[in-house]
C-alpha positions as CSV (number, residue, x, y, z in Angstrom):
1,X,0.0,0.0,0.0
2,X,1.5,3.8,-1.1
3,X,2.4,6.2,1.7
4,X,-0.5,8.7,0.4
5,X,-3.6,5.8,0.6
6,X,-2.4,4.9,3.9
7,X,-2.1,8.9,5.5
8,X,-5.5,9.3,3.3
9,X,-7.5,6.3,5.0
10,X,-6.0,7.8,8.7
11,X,-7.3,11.5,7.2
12,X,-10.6,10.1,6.8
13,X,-10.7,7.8,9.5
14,X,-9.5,11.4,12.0
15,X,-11.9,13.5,10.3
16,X,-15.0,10.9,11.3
17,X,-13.9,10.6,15.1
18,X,-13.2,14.8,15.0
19,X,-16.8,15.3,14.1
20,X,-18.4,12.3,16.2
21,X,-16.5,13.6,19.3
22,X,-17.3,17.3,18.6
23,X,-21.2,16.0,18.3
24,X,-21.0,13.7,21.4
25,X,-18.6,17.2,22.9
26,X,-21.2,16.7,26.3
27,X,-20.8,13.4,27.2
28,X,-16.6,12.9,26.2
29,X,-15.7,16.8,27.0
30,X,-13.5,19.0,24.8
31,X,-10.3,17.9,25.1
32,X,-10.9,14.8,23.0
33,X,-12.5,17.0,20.4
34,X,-9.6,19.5,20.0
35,X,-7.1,16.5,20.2
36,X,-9.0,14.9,17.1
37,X,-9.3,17.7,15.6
38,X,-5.6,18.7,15.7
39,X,-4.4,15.3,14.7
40,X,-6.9,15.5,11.6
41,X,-5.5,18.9,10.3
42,X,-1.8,17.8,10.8
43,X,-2.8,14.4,8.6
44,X,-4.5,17.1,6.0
45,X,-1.2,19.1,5.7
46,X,0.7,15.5,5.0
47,X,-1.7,14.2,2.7
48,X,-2.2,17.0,0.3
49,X,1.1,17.6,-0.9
50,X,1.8,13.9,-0.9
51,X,-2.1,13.6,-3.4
52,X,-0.1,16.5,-5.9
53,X,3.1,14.8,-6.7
54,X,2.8,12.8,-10.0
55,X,3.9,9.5,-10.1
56,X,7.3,8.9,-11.5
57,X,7.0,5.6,-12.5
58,X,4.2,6.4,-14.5
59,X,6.4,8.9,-16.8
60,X,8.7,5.6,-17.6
61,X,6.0,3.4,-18.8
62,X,4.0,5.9,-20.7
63,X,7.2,7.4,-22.4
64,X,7.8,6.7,-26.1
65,X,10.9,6.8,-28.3
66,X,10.3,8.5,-31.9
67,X,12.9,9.9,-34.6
68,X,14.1,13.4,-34.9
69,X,11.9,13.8,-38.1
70,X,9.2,12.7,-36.6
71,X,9.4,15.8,-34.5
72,X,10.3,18.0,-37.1
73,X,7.3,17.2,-38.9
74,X,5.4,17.6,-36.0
75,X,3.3,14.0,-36.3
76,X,3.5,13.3,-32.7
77,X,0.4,14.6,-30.5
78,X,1.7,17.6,-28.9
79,X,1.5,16.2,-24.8
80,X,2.7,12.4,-25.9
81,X,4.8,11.6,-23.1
82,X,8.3,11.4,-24.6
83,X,11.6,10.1,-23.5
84,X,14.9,11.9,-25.0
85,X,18.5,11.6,-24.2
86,X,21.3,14.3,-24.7
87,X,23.8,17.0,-23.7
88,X,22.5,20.1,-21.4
89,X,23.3,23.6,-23.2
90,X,21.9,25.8,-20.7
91,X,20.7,29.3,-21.7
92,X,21.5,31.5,-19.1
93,X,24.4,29.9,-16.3
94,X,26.3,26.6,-15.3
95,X,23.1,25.6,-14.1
96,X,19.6,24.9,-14.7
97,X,17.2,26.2,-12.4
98,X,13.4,24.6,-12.3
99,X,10.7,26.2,-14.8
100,X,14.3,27.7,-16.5
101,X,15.0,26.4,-20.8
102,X,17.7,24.6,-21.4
103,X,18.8,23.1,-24.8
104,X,19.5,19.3,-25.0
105,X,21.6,18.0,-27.8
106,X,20.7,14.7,-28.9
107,X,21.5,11.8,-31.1
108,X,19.6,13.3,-33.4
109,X,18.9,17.0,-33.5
110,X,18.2,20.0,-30.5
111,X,15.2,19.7,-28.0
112,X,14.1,23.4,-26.2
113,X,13.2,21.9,-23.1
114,X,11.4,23.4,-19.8
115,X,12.9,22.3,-16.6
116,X,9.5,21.1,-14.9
117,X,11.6,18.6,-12.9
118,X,9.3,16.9,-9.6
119,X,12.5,16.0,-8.2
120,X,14.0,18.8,-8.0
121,X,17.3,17.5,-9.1
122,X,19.9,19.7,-10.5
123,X,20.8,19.9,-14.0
124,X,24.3,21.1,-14.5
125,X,25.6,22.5,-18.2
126,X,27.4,19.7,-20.1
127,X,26.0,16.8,-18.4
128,X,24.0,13.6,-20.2
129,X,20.8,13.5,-19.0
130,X,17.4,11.6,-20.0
131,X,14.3,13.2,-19.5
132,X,10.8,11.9,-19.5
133,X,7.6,15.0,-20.2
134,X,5.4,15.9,-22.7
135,X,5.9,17.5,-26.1
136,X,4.7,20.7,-26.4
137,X,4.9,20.8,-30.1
138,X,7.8,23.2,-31.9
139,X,7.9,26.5,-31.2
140,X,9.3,29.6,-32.6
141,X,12.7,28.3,-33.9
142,X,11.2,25.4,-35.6
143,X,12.7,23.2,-32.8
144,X,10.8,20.8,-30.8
145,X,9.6,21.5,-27.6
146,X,9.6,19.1,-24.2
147,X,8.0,20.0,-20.8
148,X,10.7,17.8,-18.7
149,X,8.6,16.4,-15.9
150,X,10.8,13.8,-15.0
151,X,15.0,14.0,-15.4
152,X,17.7,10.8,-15.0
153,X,21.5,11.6,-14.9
């Protein structure tokens, strides 16, 4: 069982007792009541930001592999979930900040990609790295585009 269904069933299960005890306040008294309570809305500030992080694992299945001209000539459904592998070029410094663009150079030709990293891993200029994210079509310089969601070094 996954950490979030397990704090999610004890969110439930402390948001049921918070309300029965704060009904039933007379016969048990406050104390209880605020206890419950308390414990329920330290379980809510675990679970929610534990229910918004995407599943990694999920990026790797889903992820296809297609040629460079495929890109080019933009047959792939722009938010296909993609995996590339290159060499960083970042835009701006030695390294790549999250939501930042950063060029990767690949077997084949140049990816503009946006640093939407979960992990939160740093991405350093120069390094070989495969990402996993959606394409976002080609933009401006004709080049295609990939929301990185997901980044292996």
């Amino acid at each position: 069982m996954s950490l979030f269904i397990l704090v999610f069933i004890i969110t439930v299960l402390l948001g049921i007792s918070s309300i029965f005890l704060f009904v039933k306040r007379k016969r048990f008294g406050n104390k209880p009541s605020i206890i419950s309570t308390t414990a329920f809305l330290i379980s809510l500030i675990i679970v929610i930001p534990l229910g918004n992080q995407p599943q990694t694992d999920d990026y790797k299945k889903k992820a296809s592999v297609f040629t460079y001209d495929r890109y080019l000539n933009e047959s792939i459904p722009v938010g296909t979930i993609v995996k590339i592998q290159g060499q960083v070029t970042s835009l701006s410094e030695y390294t790549v900040d999250q939501e930042e663009v950063f060029i990767l150079d690949g077997d084949d030709g140049t990816f503009y990609v946006k640093n939407n990293n979960i992990e939160d891993m740093e991405i350093k200029d120069g390094e070989i790295i495969t990402i996993y994210g959606g394409y976002a079509g080609n933009g401006d310089s004709e080049s295609p585009s990939i929301n990185a969601q997901l980044v292996e070094k």
